[in-house]
N, C-alpha and C positions, 0 to 999 in steps of 0.2 A: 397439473396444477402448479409444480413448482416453476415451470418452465415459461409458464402465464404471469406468475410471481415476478420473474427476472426479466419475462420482456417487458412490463409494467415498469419494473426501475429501469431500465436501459431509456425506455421511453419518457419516463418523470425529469430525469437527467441529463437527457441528449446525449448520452453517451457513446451511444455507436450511432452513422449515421450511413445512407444508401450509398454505394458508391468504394467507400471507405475500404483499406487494407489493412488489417488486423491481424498482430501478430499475437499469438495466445503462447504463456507460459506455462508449459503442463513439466509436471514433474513426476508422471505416474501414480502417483497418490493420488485418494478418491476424491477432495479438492478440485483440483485442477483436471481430472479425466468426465468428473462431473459440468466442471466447465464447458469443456471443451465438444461434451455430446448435445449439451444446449445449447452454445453458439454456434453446431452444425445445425441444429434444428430449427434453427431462428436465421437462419445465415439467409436462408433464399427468399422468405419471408419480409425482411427488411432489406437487405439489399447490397451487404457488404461480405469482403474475401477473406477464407480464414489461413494462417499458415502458422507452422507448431514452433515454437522455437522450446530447445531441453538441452541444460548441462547435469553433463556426469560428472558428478562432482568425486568422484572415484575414492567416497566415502567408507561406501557398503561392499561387501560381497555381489550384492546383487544387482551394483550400479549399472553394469555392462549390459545383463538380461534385461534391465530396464530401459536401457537406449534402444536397445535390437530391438522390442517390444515395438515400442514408441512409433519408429522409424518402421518396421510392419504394418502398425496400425493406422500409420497416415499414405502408406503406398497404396494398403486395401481401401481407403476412403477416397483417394483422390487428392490429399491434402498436401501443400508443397513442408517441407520437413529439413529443419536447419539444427545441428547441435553441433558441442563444442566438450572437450573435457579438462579438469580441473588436475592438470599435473602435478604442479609445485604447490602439494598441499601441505598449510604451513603446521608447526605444533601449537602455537595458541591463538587465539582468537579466530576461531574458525569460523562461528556461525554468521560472523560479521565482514569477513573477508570473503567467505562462500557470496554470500548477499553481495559485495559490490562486484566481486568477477561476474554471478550471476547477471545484473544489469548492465554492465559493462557488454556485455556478449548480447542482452537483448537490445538495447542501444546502436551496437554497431551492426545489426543484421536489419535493423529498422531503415537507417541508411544506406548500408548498399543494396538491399531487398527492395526498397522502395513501402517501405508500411510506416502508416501512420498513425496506427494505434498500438498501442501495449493494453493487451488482458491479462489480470491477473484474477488468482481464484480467493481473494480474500473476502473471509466470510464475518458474521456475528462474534461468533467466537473470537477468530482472531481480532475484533477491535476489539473487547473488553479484555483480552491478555497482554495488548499493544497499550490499550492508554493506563492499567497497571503497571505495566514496566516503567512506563515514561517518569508517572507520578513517585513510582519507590527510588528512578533512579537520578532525576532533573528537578522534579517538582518545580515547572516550568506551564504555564497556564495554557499559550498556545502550543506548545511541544503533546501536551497532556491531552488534544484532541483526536491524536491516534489518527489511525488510517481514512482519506477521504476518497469519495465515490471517484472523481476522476481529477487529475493533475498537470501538469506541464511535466514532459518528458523531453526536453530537448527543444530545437527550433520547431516550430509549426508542430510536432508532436504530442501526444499525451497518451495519458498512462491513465484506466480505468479499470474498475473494482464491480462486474456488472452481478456478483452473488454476497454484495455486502450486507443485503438487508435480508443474507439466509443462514440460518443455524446450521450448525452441524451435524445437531438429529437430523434435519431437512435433508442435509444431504445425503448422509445414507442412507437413508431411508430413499431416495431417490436412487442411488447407486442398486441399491436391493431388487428394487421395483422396475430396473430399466435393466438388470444383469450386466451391470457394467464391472467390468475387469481392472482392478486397480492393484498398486503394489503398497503393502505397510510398510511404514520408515518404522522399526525398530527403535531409532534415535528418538523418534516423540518420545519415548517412556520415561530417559534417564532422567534423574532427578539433579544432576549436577549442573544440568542446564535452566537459567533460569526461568525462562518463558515455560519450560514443563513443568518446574513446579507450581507455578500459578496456574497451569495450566488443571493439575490434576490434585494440588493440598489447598489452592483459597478458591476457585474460580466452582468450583461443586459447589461448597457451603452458603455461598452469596447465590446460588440458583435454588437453593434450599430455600433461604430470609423469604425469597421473591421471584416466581417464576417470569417477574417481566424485568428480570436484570439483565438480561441481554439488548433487549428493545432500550432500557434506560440508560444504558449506555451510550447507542446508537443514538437517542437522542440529546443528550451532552454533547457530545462529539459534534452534532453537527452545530449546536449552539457557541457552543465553542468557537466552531470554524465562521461561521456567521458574526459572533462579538469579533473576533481576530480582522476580518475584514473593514468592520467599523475602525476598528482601534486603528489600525494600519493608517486609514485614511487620514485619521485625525492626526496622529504622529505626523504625517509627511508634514502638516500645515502648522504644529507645532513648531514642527524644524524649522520651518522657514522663515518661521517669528524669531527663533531664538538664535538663527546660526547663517552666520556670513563666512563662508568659505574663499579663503586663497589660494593661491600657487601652493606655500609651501604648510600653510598655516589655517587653521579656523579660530573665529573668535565668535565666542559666546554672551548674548547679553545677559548678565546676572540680572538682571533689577529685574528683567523681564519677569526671568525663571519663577524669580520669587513673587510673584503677580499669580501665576496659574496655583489651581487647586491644587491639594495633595494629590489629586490622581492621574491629574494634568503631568504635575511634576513624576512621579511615579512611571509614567511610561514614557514621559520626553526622555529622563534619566535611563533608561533600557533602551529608547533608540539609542540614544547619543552612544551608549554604549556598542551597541551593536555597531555600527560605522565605523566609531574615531578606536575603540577600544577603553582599556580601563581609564576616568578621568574624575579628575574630583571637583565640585561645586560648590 
């Protein structure tokens, strides 16, 4: 069922297509090893190559077991198998610096491997933890739509999400039911990190209010992504009304400005920002 579930979105989405070279992000956790046993079971089906890409982020104790694993599991399958590990690890900001080596390493294996897809295992869960974070810590409208189904990863690239529209009950429950072998990050638990604690003190209570806060989420998020493309549009044609650009300089017509709506003005004022930087009107 679940597997029917995720080839329904792959398919709703165009997200993987025949042909195609996919590199999947597994991490050993039941996320990503759940991933990766349904994109083998969908692989020959639709029509595209899978290959594993894992950093040891040489976090845990158990980072090392968890490569040797990995690299086992895709020799026994047939799978071609690329990892990298995370030497110079820093003392702060790690889970943010882990993330850009992380993609940095999937990025450059996509290039010289030849693949044009990036899979990752991001689920339900992780948007409603994602666009919490966003909103406690930007409270930014389009920032605040959290994780999207697939993305621009580079030139002719992209980066897809083919278990976004699955819980994380679903998934273990899937892991349970298919004896799939995965490793716990101990790390989910602490509370010093802030995505665990939404994770496990606000993100329970709101499944409490309403068991379709997962689903309501998921569907913001893509309203969101959907207004942000309008708005975008509309911005560039703002711009163009209100801003003559030079060599060294742009000049703004005021009179104009004060012509558009308040909401008109409201997001000309955040392009303009966004380009030129801070300016006043």
């Amino acid at each position: 069922m679940l597997t029917w579930q995720v080839e329904k979105f792959i398919k709703e989405k165009e997200l993987l297509q025949e042909n195609e070279r996919v590199l999947v992000g597994v991490s050993t956790g039941v996320d990503s090893m759940v991933l990766l046993h349904i994109l083998e079971t969908l692989q020959k089906k639709i029509g595209f190559d899978i290959g594993v890409a894992h950093v040891n982020h040489k976090l845990r104790t158990a980072s090392d077991e968890e490569e040797i694993y990995l690299k086992n599991y895709c020799q026994k399958h047939n799978l071609p198998f690329y990892s990298t590990r995370w030497e110079d690890v820093p003392t702060t900001g790690v889970e943010e610096k882990a993330r850009l080596f992380r993609y940095n390493f999937f990025k450059e294996t996509m290039t010289t491997q030849n693949y044009q897809v990036l899979a990752t295992a991001h689920h339900k869960d992780d948007q409603i933890e994602t666009m919490i974070m966003k909103m406690v810590r930007e409270g930014n409208l389009f920032s605040a739509k959290g994780i999207v189904a697939d993305q621009s990863f580079g030139t002719n690239k992209k980066l897809v999400r083919p278990l976004l529209q699955i819980t994380k009950e679903e998934i273990l429950n899937y892991s349970k039911n298919e004896g799939i072998f995965y490793f716990e990050d101990q790390t989910n638990a602490l509370l010093d990190v802030q995505r665990n604690r939404i994770r496990h003190q606000v993100i329970p209570f709101l499944k409490e209010e309403n068991s379709q806060t997962l689903s309501h989420f998921q569907q913001l998020s893509e309203q969101i992504n959907a207004a942000e493309k309008i708005i975008t549009e509309e911005q560039k044609k703002w711009y163009q009304a209100l801003v003559q650009e030079k060599y060294y300089a742009f000049e703004i017509d005021v009179d104009k400005y004060f012509t558009f709506s308040q909401t008109q003005q409201f997001f000309s004022y955040r392009n303009l920002q966004k380009k030129h930087g801070s300016i006043m009107i």
